[in-house]
N, CA, C and O atoms as a DFTB+ gen file, in Angstrom:
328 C
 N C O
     1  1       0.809      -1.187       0.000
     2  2       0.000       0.000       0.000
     3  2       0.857       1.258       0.000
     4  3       0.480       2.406      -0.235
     5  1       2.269       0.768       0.353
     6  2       2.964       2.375       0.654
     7  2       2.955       2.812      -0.994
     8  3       2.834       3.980      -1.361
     9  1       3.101       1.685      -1.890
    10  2       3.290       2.453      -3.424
    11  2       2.371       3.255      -3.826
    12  3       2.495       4.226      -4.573
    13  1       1.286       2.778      -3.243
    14  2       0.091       3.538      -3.562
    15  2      -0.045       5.161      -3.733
    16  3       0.779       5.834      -3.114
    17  1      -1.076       5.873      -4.569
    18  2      -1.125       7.322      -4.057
    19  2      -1.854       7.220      -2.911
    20  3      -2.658       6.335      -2.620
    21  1      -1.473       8.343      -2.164
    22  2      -2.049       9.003      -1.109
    23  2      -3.478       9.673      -1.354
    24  3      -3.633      10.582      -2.169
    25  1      -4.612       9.088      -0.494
    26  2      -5.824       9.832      -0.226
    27  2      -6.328      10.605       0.428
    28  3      -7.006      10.067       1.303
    29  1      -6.343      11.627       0.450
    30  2      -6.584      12.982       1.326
    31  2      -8.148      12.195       2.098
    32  3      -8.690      11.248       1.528
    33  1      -8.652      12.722       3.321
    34  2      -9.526      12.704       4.087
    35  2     -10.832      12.722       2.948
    36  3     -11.656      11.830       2.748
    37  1     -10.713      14.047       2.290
    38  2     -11.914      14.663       1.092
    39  2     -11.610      13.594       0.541
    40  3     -12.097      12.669       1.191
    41  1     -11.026      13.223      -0.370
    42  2     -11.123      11.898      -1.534
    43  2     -11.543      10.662      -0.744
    44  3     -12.733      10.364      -0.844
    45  1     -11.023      10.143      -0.226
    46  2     -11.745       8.894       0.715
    47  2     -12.900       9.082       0.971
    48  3     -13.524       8.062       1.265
    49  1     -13.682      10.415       0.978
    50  2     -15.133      10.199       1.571
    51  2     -15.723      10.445      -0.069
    52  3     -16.780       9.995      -0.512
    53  1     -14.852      11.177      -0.710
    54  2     -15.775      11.035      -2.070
    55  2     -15.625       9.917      -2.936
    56  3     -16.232       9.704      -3.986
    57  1     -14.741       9.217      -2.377
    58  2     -14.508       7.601      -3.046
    59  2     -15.838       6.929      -2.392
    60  3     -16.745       6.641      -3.173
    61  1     -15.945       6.759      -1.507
    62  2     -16.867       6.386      -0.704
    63  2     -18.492       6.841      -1.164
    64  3     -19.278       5.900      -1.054
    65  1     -18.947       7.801      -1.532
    66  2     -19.733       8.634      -2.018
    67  2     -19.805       7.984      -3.747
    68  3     -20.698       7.379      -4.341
    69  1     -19.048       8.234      -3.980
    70  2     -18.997       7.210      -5.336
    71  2     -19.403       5.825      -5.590
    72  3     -20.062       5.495      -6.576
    73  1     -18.881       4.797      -4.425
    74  2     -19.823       3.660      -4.262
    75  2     -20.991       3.585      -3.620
    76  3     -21.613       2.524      -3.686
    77  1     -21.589       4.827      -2.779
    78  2     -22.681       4.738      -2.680
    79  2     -23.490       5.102      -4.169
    80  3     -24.627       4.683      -4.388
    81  1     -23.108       5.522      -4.656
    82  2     -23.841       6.331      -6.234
    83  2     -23.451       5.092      -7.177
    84  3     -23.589       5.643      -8.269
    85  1     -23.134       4.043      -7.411
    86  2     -22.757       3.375      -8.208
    87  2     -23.139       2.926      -9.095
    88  3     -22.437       2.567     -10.041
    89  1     -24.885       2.784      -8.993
    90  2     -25.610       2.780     -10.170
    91  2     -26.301       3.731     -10.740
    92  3     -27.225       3.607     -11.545
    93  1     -25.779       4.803     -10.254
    94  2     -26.570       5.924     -11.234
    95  2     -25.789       7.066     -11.327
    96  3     -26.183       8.141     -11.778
    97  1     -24.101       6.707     -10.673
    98  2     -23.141       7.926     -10.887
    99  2     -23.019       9.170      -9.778
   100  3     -24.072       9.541      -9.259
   101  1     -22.121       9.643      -9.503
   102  2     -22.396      10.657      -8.981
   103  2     -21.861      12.060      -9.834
   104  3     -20.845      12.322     -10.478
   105  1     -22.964      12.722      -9.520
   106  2     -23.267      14.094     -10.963
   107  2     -22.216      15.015     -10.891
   108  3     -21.363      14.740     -10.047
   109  1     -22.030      16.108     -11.594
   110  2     -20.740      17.027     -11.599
   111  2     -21.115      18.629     -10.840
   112  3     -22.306      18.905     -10.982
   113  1     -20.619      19.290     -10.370
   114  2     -20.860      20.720     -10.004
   115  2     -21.249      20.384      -8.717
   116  3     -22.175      21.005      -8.194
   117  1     -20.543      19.285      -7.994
   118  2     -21.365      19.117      -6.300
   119  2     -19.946      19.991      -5.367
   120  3     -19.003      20.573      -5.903
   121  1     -20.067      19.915      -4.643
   122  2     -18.474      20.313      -3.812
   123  2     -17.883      19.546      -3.717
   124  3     -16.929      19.750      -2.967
   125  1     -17.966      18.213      -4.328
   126  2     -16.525      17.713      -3.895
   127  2     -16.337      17.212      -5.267
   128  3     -16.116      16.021      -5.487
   129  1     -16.416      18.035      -6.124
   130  2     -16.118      17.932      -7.985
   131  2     -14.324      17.952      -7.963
   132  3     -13.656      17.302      -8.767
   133  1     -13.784      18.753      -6.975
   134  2     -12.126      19.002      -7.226
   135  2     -11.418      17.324      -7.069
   136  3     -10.545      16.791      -7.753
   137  1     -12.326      16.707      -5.688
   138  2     -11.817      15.392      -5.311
   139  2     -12.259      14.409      -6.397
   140  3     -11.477      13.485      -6.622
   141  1     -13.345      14.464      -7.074
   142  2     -13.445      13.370      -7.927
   143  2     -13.112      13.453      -9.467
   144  3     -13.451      12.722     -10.397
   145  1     -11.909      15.209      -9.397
   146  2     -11.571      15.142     -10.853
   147  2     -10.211      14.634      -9.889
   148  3      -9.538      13.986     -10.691
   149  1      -9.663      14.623      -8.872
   150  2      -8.586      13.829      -8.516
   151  2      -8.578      12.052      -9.098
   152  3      -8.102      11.406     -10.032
   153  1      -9.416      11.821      -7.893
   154  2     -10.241      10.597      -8.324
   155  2     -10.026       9.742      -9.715
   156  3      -9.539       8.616      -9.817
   157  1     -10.396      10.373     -10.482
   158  2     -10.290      10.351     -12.026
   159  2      -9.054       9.939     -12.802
   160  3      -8.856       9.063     -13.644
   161  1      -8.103      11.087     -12.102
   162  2      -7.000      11.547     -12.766
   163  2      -5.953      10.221     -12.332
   164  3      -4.980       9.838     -12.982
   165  1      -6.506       9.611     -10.935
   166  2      -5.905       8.236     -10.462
   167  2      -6.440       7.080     -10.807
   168  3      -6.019       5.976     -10.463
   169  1      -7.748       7.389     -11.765
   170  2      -8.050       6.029     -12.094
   171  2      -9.059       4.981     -11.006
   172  3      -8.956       3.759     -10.891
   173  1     -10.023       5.890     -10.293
   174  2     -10.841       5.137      -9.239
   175  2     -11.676       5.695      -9.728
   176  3     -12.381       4.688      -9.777
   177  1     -12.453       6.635     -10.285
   178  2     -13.507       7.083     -10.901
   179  2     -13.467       7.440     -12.140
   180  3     -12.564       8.221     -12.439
   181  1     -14.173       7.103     -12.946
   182  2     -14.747       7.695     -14.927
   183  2     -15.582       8.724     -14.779
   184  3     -16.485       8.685     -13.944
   185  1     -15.346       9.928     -15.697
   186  2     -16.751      10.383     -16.380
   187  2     -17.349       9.481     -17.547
   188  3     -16.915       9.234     -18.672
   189  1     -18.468       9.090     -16.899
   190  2     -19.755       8.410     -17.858
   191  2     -20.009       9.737     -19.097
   192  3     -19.903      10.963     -19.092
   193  1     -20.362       8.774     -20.008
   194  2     -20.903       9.434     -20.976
   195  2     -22.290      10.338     -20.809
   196  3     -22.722      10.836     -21.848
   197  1     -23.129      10.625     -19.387
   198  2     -24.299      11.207     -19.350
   199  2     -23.619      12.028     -18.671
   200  3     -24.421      12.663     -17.985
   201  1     -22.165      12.506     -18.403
   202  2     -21.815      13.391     -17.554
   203  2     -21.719      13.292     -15.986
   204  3     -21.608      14.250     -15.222
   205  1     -21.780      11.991     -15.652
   206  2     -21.687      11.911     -13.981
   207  2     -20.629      10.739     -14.075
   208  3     -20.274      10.161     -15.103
   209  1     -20.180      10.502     -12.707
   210  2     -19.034      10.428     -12.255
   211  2     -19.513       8.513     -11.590
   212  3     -20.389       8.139     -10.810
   213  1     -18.161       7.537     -12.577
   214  2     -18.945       6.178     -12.294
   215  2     -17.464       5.576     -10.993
   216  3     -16.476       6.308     -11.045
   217  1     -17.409       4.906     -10.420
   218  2     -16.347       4.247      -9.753
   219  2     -15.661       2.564     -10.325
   220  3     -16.067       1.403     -10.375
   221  1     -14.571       3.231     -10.633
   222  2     -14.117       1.474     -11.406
   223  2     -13.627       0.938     -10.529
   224  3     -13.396       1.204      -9.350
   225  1     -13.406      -0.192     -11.441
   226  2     -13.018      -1.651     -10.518
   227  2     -11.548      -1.003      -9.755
   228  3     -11.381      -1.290      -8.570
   229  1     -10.654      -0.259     -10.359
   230  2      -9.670       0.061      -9.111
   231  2      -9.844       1.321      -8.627
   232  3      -8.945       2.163      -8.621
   233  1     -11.406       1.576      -8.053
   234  2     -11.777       2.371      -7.534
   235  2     -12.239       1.736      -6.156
   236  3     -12.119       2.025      -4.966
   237  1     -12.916       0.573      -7.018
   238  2     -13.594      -0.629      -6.085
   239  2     -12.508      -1.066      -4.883
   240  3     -12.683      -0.810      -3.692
   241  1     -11.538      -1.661      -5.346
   242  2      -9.956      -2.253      -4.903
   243  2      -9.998      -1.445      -3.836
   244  3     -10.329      -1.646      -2.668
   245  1      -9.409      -0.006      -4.716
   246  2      -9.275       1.130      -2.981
   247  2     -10.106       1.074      -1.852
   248  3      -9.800       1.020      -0.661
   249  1     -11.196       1.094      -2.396
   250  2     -12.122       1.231      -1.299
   251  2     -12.322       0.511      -0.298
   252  3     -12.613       0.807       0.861
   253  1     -12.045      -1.079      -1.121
   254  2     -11.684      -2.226       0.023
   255  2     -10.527      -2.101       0.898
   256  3     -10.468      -2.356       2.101
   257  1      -9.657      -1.692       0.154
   258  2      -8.477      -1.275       1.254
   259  2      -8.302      -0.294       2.186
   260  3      -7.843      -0.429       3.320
   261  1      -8.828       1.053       1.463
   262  2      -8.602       2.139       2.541
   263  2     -10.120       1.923       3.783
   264  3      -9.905       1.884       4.994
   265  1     -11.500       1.812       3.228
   266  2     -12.264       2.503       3.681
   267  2     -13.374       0.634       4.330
   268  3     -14.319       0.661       5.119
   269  1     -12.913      -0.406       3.796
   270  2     -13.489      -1.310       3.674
   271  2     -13.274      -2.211       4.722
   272  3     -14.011      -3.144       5.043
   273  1     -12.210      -1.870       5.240
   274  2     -11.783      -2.879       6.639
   275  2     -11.790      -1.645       7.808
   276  3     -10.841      -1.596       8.590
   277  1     -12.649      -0.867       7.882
   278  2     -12.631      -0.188       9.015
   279  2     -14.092      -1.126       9.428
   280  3     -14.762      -1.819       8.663
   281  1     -14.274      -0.913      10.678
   282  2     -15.257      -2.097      11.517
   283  2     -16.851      -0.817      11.406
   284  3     -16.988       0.378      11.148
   285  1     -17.588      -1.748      11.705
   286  2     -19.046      -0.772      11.522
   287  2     -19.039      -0.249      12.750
   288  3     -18.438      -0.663      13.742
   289  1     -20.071       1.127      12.583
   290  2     -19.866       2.200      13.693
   291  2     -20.587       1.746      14.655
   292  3     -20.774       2.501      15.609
   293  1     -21.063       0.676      14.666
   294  2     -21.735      -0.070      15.742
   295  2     -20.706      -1.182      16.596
   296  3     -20.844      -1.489      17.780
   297  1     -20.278      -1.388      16.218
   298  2     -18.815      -2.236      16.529
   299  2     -18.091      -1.131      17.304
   300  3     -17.884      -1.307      18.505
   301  1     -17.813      -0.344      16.883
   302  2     -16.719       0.825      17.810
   303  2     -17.819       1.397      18.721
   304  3     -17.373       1.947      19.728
   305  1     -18.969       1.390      18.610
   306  2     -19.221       2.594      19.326
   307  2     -19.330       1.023      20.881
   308  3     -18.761       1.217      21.954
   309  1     -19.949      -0.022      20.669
   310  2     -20.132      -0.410      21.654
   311  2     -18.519      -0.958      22.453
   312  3     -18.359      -1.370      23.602
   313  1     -17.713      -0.809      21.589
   314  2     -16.300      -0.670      22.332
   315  2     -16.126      -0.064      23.249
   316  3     -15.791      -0.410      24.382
   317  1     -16.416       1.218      22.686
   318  2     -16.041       2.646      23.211
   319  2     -17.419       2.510      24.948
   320  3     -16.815       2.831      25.972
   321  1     -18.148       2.323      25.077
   322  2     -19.323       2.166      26.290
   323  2     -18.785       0.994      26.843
   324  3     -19.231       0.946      27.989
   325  1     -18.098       0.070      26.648
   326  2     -18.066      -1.114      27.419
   327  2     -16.632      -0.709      28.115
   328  3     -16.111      -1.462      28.937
């Protein structure tokens, strides 16, 4: 992973934002348009031909790695009380 590029805080959540949108894209002119022309430019997100923003398969990859092995917020939170 160290070869990897580096994901700013903003890109990880708009990577993230991207697989939530996955079947219908996420659209252009939102605020976090700067992170997903990053995105792009690394090859984890396409502009679709209708103009919105699709997440590829090594978009997919990242996501499993950076954002995909963190535990559900239900898992930490009852950590955190016990």
């Amino acid at each position: 992973m160290w070869d990897e590029p580096y994901l700013e805080t903003c890109c990880r959540s708009t990577l993230h934002r991207a697989l939530l949108c996955e079947g219908i894209g996420r659209p252009q002119a939102l605020r976090d348009q700067p992170c997903l022309e990053r995105l792009q430019a690394m090859g984890f997100v396409a502009l679709g031909a209708d103009g919105r923003f699709y997440i590829t398969p090594a978009g997919l990859s990242r996501h499993d790695q950076e954002i995909g092995q963190l535990k559900p917020m239900s898992a930490r939170a009852s950590r955190v009380r016990a």
